[in-house]
DRENDO-1510 file (C-alpha; in Angstrom, 1 decimal, always signed):
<recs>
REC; n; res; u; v; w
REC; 1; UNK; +50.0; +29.4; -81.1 .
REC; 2; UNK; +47.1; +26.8; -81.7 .
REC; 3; UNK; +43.6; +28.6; -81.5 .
REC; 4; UNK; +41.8; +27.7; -78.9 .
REC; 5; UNK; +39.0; +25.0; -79.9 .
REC; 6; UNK; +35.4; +26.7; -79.7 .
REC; 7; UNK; +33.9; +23.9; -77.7 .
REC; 8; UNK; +36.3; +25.0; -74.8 .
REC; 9; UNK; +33.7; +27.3; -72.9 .
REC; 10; UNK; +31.5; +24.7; -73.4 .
REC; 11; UNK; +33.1; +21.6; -71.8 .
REC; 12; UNK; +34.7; +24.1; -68.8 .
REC; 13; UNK; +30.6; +24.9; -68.3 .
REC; 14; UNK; +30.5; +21.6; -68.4 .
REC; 15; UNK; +32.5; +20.7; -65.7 .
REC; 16; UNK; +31.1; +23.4; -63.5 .
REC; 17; UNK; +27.5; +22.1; -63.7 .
REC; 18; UNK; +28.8; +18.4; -63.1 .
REC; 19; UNK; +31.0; +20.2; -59.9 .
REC; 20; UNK; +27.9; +21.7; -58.8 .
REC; 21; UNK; +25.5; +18.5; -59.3 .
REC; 22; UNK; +27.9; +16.5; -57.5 .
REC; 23; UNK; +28.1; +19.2; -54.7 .
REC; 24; UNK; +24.6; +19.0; -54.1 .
REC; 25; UNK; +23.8; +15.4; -54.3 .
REC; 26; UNK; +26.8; +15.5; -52.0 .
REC; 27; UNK; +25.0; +18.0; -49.5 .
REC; 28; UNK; +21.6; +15.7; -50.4 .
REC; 29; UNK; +23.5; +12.5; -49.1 .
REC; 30; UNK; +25.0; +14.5; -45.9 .
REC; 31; UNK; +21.5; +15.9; -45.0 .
REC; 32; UNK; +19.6; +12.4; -44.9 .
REC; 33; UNK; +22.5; +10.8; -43.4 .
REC; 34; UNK; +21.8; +13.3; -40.3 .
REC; 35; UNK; +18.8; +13.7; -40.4 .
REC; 36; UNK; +18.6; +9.8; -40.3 .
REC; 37; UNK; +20.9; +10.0; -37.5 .
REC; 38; UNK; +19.4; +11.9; -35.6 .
REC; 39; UNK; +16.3; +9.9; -35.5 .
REC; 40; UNK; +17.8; +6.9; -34.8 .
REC; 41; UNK; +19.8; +9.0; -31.5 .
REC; 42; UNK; +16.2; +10.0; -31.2 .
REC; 43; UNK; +14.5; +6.6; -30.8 .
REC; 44; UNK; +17.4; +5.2; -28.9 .
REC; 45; UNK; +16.9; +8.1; -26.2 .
REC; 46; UNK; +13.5; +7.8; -26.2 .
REC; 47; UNK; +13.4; +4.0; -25.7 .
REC; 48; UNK; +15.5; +4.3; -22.8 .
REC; 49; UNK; +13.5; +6.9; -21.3 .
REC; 50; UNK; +10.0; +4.8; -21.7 .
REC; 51; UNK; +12.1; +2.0; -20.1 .
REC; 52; UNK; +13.4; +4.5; -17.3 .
REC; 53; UNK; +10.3; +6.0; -16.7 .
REC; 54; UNK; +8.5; +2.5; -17.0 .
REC; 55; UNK; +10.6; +1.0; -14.1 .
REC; 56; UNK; +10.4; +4.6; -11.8 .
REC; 57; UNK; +6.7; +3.6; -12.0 .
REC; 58; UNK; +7.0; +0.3; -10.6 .
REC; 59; UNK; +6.9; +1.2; -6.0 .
REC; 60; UNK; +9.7; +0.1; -4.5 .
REC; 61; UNK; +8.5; -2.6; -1.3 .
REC; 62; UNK; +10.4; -2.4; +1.8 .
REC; 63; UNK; +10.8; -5.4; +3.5 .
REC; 64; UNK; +8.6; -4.5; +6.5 .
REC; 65; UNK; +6.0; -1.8; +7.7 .
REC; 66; UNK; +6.3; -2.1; +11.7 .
REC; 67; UNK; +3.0; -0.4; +13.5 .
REC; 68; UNK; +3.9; +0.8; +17.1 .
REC; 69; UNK; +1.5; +2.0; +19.1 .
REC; 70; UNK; +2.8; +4.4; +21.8 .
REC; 71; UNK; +4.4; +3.9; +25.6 .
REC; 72; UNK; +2.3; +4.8; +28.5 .
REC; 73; UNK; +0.8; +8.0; +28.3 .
REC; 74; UNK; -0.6; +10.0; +31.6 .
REC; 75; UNK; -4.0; +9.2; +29.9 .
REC; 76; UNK; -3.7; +5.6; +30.1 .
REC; 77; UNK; -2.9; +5.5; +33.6 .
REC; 78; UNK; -5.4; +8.3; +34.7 .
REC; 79; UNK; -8.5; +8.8; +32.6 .
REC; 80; UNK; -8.6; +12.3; +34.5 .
REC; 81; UNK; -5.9; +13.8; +33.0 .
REC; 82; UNK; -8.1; +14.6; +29.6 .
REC; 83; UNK; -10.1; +17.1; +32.3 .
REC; 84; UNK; -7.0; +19.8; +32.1 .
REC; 85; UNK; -4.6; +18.7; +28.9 .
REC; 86; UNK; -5.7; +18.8; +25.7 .
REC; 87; UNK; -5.7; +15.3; +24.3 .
REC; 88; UNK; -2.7; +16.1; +21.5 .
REC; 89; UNK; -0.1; +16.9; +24.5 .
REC; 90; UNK; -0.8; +14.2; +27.1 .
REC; 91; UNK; +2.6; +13.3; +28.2 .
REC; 92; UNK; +4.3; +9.8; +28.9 .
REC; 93; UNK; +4.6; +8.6; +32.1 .
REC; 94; UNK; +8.1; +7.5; +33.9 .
REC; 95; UNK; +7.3; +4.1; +32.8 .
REC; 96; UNK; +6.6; +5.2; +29.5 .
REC; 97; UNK; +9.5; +6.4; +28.9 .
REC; 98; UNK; +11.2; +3.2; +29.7 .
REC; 99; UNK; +9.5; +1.1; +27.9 .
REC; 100; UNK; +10.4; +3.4; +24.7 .
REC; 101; UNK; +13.7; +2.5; +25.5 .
REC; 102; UNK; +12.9; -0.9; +25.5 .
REC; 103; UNK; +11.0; -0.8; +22.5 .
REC; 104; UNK; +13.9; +0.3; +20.8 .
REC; 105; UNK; +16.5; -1.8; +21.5 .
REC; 106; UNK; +13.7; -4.5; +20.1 .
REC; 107; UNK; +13.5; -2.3; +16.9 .
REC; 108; UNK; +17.1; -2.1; +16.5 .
REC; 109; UNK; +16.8; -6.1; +16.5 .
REC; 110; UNK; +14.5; -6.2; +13.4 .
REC; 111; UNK; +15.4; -3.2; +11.6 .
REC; 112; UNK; +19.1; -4.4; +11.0 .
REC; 113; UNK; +21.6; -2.1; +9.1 .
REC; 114; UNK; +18.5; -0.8; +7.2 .
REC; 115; UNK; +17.4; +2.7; +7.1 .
REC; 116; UNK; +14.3; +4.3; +8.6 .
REC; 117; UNK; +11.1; +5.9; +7.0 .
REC; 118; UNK; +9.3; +6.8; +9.9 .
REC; 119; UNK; +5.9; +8.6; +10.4 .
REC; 120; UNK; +4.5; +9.8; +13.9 .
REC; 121; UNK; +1.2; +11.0; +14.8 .
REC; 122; UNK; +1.2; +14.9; +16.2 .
REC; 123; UNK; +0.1; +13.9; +19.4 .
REC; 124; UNK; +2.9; +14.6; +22.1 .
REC; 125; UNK; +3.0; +11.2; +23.6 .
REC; 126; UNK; +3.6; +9.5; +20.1 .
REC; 127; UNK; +6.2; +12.0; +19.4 .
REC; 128; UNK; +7.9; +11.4; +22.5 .
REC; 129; UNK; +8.1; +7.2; +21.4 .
REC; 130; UNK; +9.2; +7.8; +18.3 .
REC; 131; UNK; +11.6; +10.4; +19.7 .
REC; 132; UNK; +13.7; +7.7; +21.9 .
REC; 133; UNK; +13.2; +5.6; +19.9 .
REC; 134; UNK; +14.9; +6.6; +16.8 .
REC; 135; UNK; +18.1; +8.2; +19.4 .
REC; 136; UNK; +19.1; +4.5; +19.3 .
REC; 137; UNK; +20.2; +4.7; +15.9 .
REC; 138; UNK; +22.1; +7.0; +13.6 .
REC; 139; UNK; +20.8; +10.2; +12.5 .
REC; 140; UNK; +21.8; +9.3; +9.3 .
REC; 141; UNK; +19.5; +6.3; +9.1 .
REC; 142; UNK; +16.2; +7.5; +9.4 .
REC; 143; UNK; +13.6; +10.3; +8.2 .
REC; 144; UNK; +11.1; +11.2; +10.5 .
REC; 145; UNK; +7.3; +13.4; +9.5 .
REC; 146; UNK; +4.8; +14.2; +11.4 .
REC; 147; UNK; +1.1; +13.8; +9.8 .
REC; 148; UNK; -1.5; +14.7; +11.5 .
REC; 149; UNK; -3.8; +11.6; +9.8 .
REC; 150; UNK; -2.3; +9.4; +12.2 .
REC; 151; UNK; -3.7; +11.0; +15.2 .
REC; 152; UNK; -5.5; +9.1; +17.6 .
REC; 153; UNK; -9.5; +8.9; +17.4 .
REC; 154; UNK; -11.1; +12.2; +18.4 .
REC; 155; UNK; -13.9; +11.3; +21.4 .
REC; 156; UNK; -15.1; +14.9; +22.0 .
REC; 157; UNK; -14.0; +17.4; +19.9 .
REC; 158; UNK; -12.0; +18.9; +22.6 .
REC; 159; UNK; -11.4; +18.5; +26.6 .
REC; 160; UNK; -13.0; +15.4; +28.1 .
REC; 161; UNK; -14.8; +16.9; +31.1 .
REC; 162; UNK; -16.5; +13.2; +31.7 .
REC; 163; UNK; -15.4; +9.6; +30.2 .
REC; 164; UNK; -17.1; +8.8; +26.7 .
REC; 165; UNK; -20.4; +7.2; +26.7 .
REC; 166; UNK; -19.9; +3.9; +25.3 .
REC; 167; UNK; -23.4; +2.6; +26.2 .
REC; 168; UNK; -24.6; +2.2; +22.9 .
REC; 169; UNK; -21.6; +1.6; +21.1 .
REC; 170; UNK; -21.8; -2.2; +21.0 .
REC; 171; UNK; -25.6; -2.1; +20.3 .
REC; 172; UNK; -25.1; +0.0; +17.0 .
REC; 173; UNK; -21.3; -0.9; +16.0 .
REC; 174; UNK; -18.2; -0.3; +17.0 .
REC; 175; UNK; -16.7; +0.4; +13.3 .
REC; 176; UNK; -19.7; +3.0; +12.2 .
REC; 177; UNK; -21.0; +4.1; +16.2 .
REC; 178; UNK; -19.9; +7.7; +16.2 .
REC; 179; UNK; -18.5; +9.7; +19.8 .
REC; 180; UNK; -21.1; +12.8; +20.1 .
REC; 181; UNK; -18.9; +15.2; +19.2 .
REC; 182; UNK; -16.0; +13.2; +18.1 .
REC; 183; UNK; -15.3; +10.5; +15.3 .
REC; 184; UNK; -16.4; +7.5; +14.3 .
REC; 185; UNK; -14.0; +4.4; +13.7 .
REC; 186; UNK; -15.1; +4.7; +10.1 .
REC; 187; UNK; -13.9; +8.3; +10.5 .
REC; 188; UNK; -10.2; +7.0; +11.5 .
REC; 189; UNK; -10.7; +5.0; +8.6 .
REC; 190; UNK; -11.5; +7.0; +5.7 .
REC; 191; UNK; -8.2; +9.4; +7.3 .
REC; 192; UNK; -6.2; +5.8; +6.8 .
REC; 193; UNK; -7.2; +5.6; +3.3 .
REC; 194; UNK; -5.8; +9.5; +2.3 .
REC; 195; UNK; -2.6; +8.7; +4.4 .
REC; 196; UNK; -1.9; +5.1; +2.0 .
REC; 197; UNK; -2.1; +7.6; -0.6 .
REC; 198; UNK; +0.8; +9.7; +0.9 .
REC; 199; UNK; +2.5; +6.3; +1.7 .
REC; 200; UNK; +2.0; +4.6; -2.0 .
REC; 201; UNK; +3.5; +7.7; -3.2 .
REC; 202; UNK; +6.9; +7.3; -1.5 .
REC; 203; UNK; +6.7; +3.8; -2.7 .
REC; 204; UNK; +7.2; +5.3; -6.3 .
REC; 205; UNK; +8.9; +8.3; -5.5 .
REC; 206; UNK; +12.0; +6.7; -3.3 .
REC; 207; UNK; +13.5; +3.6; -3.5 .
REC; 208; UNK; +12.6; +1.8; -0.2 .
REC; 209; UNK; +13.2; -1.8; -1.5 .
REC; 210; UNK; +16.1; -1.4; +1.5 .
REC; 211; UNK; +14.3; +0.5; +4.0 .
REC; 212; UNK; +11.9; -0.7; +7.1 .
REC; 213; UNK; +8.8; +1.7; +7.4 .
REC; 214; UNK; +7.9; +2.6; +10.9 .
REC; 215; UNK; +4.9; +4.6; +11.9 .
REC; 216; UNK; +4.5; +5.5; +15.8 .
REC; 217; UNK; +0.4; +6.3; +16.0 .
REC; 218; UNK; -2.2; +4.8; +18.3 .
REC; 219; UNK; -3.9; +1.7; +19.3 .
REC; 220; UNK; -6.9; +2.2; +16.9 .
REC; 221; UNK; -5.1; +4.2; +14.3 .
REC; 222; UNK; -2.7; +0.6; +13.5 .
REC; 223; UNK; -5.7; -1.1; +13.8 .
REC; 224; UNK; -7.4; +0.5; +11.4 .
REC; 225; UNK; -4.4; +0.7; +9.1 .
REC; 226; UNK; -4.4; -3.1; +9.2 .
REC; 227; UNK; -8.1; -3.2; +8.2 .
REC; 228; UNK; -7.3; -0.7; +5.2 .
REC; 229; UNK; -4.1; -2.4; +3.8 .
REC; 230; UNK; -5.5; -5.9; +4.6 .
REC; 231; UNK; -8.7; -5.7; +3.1 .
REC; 232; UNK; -10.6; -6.7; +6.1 .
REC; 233; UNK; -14.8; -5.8; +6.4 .
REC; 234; UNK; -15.8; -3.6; +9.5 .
REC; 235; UNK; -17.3; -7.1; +11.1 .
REC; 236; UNK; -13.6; -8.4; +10.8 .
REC; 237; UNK; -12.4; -5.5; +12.0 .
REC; 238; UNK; -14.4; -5.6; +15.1 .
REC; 239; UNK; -12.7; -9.0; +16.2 .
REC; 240; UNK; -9.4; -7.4; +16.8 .
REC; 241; UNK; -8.4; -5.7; +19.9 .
REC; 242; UNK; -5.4; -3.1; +20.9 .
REC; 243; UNK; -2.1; -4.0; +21.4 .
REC; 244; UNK; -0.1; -3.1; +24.5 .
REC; 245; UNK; +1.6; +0.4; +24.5 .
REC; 246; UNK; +4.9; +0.2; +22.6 .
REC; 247; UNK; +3.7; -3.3; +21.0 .
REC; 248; UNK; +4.4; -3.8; +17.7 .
REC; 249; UNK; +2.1; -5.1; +14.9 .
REC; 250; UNK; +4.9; -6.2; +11.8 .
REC; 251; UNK; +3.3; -6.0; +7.8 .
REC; 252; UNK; +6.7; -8.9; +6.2 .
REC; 253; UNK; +7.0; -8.6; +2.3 .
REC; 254; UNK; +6.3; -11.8; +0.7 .
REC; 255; UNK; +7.2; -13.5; -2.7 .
REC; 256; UNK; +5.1; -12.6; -5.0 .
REC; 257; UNK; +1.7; -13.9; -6.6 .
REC; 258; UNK; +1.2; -15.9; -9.3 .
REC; 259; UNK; +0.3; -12.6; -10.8 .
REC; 260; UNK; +4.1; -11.0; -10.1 .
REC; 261; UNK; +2.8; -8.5; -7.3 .
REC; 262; UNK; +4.4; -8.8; -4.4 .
REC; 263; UNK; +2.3; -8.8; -0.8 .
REC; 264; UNK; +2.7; -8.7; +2.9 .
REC; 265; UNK; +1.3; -10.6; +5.5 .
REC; 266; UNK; +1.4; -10.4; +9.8 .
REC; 267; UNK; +3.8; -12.1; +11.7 .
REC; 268; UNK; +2.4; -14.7; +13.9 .
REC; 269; UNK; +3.3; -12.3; +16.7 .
REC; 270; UNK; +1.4; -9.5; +15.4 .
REC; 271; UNK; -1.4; -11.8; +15.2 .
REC; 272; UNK; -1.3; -12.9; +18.7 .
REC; 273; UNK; -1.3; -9.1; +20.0 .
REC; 274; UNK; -4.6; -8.0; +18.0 .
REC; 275; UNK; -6.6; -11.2; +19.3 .
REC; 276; UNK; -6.5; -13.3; +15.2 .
REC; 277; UNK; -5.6; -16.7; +14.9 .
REC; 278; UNK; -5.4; -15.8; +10.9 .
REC; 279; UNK; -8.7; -17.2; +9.8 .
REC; 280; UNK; -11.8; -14.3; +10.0 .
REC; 281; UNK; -14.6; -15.1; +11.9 .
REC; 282; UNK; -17.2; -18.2; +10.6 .
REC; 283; UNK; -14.4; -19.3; +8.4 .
REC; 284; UNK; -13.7; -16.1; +6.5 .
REC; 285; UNK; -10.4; -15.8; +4.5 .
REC; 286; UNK; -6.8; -15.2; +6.0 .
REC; 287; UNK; -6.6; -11.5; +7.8 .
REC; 288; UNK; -3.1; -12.0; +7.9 .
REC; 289; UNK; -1.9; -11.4; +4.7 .
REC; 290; UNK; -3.1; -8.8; +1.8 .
REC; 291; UNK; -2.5; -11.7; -1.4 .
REC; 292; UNK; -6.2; -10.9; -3.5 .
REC; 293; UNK; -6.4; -14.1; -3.1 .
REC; 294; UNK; -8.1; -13.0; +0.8 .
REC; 295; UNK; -10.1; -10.2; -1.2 .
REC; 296; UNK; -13.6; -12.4; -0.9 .
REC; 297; UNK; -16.4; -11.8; +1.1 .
REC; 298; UNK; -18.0; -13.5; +3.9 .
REC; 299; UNK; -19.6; -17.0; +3.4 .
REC; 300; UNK; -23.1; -15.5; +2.8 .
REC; 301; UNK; -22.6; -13.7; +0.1 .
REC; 302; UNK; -20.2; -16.8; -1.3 .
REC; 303; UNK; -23.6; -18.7; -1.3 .
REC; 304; UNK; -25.1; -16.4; -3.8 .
REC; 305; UNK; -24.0; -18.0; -6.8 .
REC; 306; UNK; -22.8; -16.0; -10.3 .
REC; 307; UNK; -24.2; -15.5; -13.8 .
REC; 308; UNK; -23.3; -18.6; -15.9 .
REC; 309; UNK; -20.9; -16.6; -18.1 .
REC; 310; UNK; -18.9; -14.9; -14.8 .
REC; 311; UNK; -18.7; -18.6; -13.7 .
REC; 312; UNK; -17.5; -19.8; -16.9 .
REC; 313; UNK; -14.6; -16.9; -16.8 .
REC; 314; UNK; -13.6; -18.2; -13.3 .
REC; 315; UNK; -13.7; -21.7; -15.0 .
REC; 316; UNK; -11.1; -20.7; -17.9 .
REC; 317; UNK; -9.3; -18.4; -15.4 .
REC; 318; UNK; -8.5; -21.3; -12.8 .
REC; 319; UNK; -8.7; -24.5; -15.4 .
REC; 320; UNK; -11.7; -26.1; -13.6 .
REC; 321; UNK; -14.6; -27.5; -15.3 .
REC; 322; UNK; -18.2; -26.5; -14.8 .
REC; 323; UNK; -21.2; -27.5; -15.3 .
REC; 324; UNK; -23.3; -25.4; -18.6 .
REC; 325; UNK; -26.4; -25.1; -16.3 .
REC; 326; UNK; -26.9; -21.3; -16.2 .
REC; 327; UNK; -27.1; -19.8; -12.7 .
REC; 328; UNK; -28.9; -16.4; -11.3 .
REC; 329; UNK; -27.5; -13.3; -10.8 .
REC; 330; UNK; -25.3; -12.6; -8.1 .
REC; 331; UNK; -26.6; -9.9; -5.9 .
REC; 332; UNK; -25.8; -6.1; -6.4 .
REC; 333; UNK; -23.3; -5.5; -3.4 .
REC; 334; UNK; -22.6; -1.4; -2.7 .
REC; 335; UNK; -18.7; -0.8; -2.0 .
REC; 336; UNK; -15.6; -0.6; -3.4 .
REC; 337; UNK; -14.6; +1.0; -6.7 .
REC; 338; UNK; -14.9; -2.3; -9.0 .
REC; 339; UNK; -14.4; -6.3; -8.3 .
REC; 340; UNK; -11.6; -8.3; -7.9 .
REC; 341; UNK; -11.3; -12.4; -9.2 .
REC; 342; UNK; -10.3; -14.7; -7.1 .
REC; 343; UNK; -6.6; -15.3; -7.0 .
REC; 344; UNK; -6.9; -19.5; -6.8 .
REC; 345; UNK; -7.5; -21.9; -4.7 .
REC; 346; UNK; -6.4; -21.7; -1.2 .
REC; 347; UNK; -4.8; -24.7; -1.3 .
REC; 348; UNK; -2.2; -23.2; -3.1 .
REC; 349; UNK; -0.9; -20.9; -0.5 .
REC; 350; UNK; -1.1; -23.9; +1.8 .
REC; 351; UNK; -3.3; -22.9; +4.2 .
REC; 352; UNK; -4.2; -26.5; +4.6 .
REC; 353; UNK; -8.2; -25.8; +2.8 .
REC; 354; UNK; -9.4; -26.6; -0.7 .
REC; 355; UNK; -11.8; -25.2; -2.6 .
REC; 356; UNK; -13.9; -27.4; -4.8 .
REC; 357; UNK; -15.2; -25.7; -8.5 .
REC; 358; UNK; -18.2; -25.4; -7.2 .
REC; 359; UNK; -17.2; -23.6; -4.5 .
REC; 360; UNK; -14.9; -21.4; -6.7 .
REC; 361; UNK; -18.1; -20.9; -9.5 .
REC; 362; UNK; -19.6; -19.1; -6.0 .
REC; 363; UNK; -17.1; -17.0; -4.6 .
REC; 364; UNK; -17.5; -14.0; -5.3 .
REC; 365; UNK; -14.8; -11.7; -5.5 .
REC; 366; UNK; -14.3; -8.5; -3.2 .
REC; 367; UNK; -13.7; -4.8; -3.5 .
REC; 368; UNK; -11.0; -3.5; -5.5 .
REC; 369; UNK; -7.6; -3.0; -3.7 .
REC; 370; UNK; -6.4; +0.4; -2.5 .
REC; 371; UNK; -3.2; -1.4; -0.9 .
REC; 372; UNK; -0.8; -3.7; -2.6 .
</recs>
């Protein structure tokens, strides 16, 4: 037999360092490759959950918020009645009743095949609407709570021995005048406010964009929710009036802004029933609709002109031209939690008015929004 070369061992060592090299570039490769992969897995799941998360942000609008006050309660049609029952469980009448039936064959006229998100106030005679009213459709379609914000204005703390005192009221104001004992319109207003927040919650949380909102409260109480989503000022405020028991006050989606947020405004009917032809008082904005292009103040504070360089930014914002001449400072106005620009000219939502630049260089813009 040949021997066996000497450098034998040392190419088979050889080969099982080159093996082993290989091997772990091999295992090198495998681990960036998954690593890599699974950042990439990473960043595609994560993208898609910004983007999820990013659109469950966004509310949802339903297509209507219909306000109903309640039907006739033993209260309206006898003050005594408050002498012996508690104001939460005054019952309605015989007539009441039927005009909750009534009221809901309407309702089932504007609500559709749509579903129901329905809030009552505690108070017996509101749960007693809401109760015949929602039997007219199926249980399937609607949710029903109770929260006790939507109660009606408290007048004496407890029972009414004698009718309120009202003698004052229209001397001091009927927003800020408190009952003794009782609350205050701006009371009823600031519980409006906390019961938006419940409401804008929803908006987010479920998907309404198919769903009609229906809240059975009080005269006052739908009022005042009207003031509070519609930005209107006490003074505006104290031009409206009651609807009729079991009238309804309708909030309709509308297209939205230039600034992509959508808006609601009050059907001409709803207008009609609290006492508004649309324009506020000495030719104040709209009160029917929530655009922020209503969010102004009143025409005496639209007089006080703006700093030269807030008018300028109005200038750019709206493309008008202005003249370079600086103007005063506007006064220091308390309220609200910041200020809002004006959304354009009126003419553009063709409410038949237009607004000059210098009238737009004045205007001052209103209170931040709470609503939509």
């Amino acid at each position: 037999a040949s021997p066996v070369p000497s450098s034998f061992p040392r190419t088979r060592a050889g080969v099982r360092a080159g093996m082993a090299t290989a091997a772990a570039s091999t295992a090198h490769i495998t681990a960036v490759y998954t690593v890599t992969g699974v950042l990439a897995a990473t960043v595609v799941y994560l993208t898609w959950r910004v983007r999820t998360l990013d659109r469950a942000r966004r509310p949802t609008y339903p297509p209507r918020i219909i306000l109903i006050r309640h039907a006739e309660s033993a209260g309206n049609v006898d003050v005594d009645a408050y002498r012996t029952i508690g104001d939460p469980m005054i019952p309605l009448t015989v007539r009441g009743r039927a005009q909750a039936r009534a009221m809901a064959q309407e309702l089932r006229k504007i609500v559709g095949d749509r579903q129901i998100w329905a809030f009552t106030s505690p108070y017996l005679r509101s749960r007693e609407t809401a109760t015949i009213a929602l039997q007219a459709f199926p249980q399937s379609s609607w949710r029903l709570t109770e929260d006790p914000r939507l109660r009606e204005q408290e007048f004496a703390g407890g029972f009414q021995h004698s009718v309120p005192d009202r003698s004052e009221q229209r001397l001091y104001s009927k927003f800020f005048w408190r009952f003794p004992g009782g609350e205050s319109a701006a009371d009823v207003y600031d519980r409006m406010s906390m019961f938006m927040d419940t409401l804008w919650r929803d908006l987010y949380r479920v998907d309404l964009s198919q769903t009609v909102v229906v809240i059975f409260a009080h005269g006052l109480t739908n009022r005042l929710f009207c003031m509070r989503w519609l930005h209107w000022s006490p003074r505006q405020f104290e031009t409206t009036r009651n609807p009729p028991n079991c009238g309804f006050i309708e909030l309709e989606l509308q297209p939205a802004d230039r600034m992509g947020n959508p808006y609601y405004r009050l059907t001409h009917d709803s207008l009609e029933l609290l006492g508004l032809s649309g324009d506020g008082p000495d030719g104040e904005p709209d009160l029917a609709e929530s655009a922020p292009s209503t969010w102004v103040l009143s025409r005496i504070y639209q007089e006080a002109p703006l700093s030269a360089r807030a008018a300028r930014g109005v200038a750019n914002i709206l493309g008008v031209g202005l003249s370079s001449a600086p103007s005063p400072a506007p006064p220091r106005i308390a309220g609200g939690s910041g200020w809002r620009l004006r959304d354009g000219p009126r003419s553009a939502r063709g409410s038949g008015h237009s607004d000059s630049a210098d009238e737009v260089a004045r205007a001052v813009p209103a209170p931040a929004k709470v609503g939509p």
